[in-house]
Backbone as numpy.savetxt, mean C-alpha at the origin, in Angstrom:
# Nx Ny Nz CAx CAy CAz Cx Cy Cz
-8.80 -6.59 -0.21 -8.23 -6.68 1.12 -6.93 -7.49 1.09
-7.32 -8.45 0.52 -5.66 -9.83 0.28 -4.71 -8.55 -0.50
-5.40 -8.30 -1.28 -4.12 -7.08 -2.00 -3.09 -6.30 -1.71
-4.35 -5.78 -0.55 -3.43 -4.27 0.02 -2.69 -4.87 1.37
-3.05 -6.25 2.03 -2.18 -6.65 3.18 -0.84 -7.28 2.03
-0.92 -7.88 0.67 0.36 -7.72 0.12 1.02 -6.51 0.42
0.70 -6.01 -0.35 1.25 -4.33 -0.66 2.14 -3.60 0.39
1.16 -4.23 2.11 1.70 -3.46 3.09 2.46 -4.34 3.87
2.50 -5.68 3.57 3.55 -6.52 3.90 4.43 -6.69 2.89
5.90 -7.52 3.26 6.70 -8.10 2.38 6.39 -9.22 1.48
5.18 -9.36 1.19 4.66 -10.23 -0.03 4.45 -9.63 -1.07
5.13 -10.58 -2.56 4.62 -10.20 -3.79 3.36 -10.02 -4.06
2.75 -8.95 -4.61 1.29 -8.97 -4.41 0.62 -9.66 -5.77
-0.07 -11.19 -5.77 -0.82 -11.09 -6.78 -1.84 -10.60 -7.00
-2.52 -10.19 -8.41 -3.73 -9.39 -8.83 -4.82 -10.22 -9.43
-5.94 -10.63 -8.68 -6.62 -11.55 -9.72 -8.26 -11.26 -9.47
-8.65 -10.50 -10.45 -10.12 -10.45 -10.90 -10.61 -8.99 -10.47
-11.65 -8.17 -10.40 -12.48 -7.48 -10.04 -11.83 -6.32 -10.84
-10.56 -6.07 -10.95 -10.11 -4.98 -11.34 -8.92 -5.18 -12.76
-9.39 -4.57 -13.41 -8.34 -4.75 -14.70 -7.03 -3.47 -14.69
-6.24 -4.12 -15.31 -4.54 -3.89 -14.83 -4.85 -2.33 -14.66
-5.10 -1.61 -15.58 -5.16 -0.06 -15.76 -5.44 0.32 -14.50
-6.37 -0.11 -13.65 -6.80 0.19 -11.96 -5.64 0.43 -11.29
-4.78 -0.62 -11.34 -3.64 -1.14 -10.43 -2.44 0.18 -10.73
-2.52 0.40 -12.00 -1.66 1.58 -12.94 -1.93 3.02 -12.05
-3.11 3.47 -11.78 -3.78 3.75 -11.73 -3.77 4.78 -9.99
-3.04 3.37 -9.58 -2.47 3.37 -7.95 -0.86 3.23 -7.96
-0.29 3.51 -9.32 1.26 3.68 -9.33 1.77 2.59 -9.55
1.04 1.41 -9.77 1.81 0.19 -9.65 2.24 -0.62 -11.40
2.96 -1.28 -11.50 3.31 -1.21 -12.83 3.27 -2.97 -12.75
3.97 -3.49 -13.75 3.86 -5.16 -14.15 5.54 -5.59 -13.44
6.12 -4.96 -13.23 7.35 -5.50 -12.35 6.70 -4.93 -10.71
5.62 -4.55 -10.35 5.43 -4.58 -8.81 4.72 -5.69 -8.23
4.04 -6.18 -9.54 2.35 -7.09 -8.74 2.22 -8.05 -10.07
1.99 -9.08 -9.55 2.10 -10.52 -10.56 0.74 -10.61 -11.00
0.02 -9.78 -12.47 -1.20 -10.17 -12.46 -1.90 -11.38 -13.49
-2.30 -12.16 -12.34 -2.74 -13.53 -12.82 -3.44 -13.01 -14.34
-4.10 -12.55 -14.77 -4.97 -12.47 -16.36 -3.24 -12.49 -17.49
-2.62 -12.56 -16.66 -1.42 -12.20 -17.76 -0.91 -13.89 -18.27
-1.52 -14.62 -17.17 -0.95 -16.21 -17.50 -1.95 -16.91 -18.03
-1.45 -17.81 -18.94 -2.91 -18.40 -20.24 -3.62 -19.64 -19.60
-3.51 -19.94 -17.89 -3.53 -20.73 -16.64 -3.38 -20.89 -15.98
-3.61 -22.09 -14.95 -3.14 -21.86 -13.23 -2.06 -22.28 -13.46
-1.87 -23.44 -14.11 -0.44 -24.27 -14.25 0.95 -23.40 -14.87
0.35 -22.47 -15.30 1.33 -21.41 -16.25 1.62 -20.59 -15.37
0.54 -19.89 -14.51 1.40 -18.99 -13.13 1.77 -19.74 -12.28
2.02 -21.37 -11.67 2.23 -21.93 -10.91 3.72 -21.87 -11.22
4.11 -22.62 -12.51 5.41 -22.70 -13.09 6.26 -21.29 -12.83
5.40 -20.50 -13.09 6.21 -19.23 -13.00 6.71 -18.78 -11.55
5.80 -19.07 -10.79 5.75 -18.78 -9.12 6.91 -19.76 -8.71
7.00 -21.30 -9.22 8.27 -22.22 -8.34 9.21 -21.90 -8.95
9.10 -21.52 -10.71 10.59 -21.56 -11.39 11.36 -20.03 -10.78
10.82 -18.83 -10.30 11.05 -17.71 -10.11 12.62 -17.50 -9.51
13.57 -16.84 -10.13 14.56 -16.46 -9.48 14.81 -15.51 -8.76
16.00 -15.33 -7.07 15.70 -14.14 -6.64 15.81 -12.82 -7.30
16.64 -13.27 -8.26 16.54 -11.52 -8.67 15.29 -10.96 -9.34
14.32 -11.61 -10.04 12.80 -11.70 -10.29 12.76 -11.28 -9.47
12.48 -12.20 -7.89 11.40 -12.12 -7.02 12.21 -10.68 -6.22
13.22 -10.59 -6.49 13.54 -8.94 -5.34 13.07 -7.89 -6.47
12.88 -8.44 -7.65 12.56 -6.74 -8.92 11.38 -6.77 -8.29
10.71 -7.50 -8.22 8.86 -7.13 -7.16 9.15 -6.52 -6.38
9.88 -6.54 -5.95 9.83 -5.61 -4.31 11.16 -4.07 -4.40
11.68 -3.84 -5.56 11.99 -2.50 -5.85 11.14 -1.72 -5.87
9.68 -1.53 -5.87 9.16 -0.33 -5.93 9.01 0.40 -4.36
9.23 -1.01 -3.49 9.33 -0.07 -2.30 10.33 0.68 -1.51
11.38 0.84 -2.61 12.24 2.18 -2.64 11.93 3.11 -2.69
11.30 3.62 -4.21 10.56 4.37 -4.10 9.24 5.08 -3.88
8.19 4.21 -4.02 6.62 4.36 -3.63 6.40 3.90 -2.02
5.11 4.29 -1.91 4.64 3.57 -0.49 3.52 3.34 -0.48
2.62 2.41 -0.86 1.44 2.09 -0.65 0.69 2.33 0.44
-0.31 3.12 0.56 -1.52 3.33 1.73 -2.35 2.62 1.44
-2.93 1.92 2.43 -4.28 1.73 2.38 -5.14 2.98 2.71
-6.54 2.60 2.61 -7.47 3.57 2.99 -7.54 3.70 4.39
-7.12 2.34 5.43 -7.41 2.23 6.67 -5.81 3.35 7.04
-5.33 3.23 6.39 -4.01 3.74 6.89 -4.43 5.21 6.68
-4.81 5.53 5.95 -4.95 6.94 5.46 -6.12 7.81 6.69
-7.14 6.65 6.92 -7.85 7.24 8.23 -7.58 7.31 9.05
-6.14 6.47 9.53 -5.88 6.52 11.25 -5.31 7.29 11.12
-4.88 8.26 9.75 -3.35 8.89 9.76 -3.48 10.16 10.90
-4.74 10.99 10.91 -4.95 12.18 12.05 -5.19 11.29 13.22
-5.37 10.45 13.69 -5.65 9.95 14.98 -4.11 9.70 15.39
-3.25 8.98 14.58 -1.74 8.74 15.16 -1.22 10.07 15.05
-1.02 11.23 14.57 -0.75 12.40 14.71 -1.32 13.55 16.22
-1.95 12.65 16.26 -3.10 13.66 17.52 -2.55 13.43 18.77
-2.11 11.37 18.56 -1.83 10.89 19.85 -0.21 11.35 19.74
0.39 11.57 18.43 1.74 11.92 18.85 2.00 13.19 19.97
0.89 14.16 19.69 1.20 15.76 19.72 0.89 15.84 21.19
0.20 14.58 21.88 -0.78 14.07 22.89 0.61 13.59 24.11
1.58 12.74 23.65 2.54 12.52 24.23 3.91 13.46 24.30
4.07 14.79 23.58 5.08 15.62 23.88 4.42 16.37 24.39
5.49 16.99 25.11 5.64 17.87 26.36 4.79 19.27 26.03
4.19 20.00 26.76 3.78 21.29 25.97 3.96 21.98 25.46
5.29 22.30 25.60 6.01 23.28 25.15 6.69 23.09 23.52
6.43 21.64 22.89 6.96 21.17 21.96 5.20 20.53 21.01
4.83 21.04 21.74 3.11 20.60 20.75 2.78 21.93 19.77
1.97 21.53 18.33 1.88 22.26 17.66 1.12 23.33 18.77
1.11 24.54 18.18 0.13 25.81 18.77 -1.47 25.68 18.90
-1.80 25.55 19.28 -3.42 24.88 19.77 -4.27 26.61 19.13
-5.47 26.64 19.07 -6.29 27.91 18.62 -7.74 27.42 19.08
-8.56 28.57 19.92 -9.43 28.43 20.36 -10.41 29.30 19.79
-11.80 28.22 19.22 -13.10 29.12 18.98 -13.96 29.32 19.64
-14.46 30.56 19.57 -15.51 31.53 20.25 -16.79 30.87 20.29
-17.91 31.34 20.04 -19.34 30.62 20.02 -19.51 30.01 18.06
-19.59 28.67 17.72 -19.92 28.09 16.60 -20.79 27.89 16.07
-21.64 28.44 16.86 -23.01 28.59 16.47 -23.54 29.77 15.33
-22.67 31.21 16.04 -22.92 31.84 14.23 -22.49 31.81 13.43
């Protein structure tokens, strides 16, 4: 959950535990998108890395959202409900073509 509100906010996303890097790969994401803690030999070793960080480091994290776009799953379910309510607020004459079924029962 902490992950994917990185991902879908402007935070660097760190990666730490449940899932090993290949997962993350896996979902398009590479070692210049997401800072994954198993990569530092400590806390004090990703700490250093996190204050010493320069912006141009910390903006290469956030190049992939040029090109990729991370979904969540929640995003991916509302995706027909915000489509429905779009088609819901234009005019009739500009809504997709609607199609009506007969009895569904046979």
């Amino acid at each position: 959950e902490k992950f994917t509100r990185a991902m879908t906010s402007n935070m660097v996303p760190l990666a730490l535990g449940g899932n090993d890097f290949e997962d993350y790969e896996a979902m398009g994401m590479t070692r210049r998108d997401v800072i994954y803690v198993d990569d530092f030999s400590n806390v004090s070793a990703l700490a250093s890395y996190l204050k010493n960080m320069d912006d141009a480091t910390y903006n290469g994290y956030h190049a992939w959202r040029q090109t990729k776009r991370y979904r969540s799953g929640k995003e991916d379910a509302q995706q027909p409900y915000c489509e429905l309510c779009q088609q819901l607020h234009l005019k009739p004459e500009l809504q997709k073509p609607t199609r009506t079924f007969g009895d569904l029962v046979r």
